[in-house]
N, C-alpha and C positions, 0 to 999 in steps of 0.2 A: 587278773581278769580285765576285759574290757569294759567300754559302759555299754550299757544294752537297758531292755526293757525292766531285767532281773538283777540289775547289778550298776550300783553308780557310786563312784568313790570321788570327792569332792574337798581333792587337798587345800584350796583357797581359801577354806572354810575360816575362819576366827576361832571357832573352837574344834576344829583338826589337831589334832585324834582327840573325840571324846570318850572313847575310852584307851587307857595307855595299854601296850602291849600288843595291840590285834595286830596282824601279819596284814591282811587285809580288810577293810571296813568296808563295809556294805552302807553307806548314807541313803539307798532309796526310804527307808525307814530312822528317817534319822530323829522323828517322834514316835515312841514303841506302839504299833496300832495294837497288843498287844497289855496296852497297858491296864484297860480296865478290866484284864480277867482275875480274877482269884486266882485261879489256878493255870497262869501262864507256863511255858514249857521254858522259860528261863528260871533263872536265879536271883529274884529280888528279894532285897533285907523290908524289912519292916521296921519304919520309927517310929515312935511319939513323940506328935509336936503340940503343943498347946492342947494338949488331952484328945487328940486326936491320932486315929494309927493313918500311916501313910507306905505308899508303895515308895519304896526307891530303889530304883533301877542303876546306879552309876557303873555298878561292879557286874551289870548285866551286860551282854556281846550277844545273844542270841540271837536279835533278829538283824545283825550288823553281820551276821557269819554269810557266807555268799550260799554256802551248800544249805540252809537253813531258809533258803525262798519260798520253796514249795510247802513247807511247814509252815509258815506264817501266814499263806495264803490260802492254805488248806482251814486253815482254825478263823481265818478271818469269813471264809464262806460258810464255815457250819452254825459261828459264831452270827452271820446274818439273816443266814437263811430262816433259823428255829430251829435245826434240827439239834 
């Protein structure tokens, strides 16, 4: 893919590829907007740190996938809106 409005891959990074594997990375979302749902459409583990549970995300790609734009920005309007 190109860079565009829906798509920006940013090899110069320091921590390019943050996740290992993906064909393509999507860096528009390169902090998960994502992150504060319970019930995101990705795949994040749950730890306990200091008697605390936490999200993490490392092993997550979902909003890094380029065909997964409209999905993130879909859940990010309904997520603003109220609805």
């Amino acid at each position: 893919m190109t860079d565009s409005y829906r798509f920006f891959e940013n090899k110069k990074c320091m921590y390019y590829p943050c996740h290992k594997g993906a064909k393509e990375l999507n860096c528009l979302f390169c902090y998960c907007p994502l992150y504060h749902m319970e019930n995101c459409p990705g795949n994040p583990q749950y730890i306990e740190k200091a008697g605390k549970k936490i999200k993490a995300c490392t092993n997550c790609t979902f909003p890094h996938k380029p065909e997964n734009y409209d999905t993130v920005i879909k859940l990010l309007s309904l997520d603003y809106s109220g609805a």
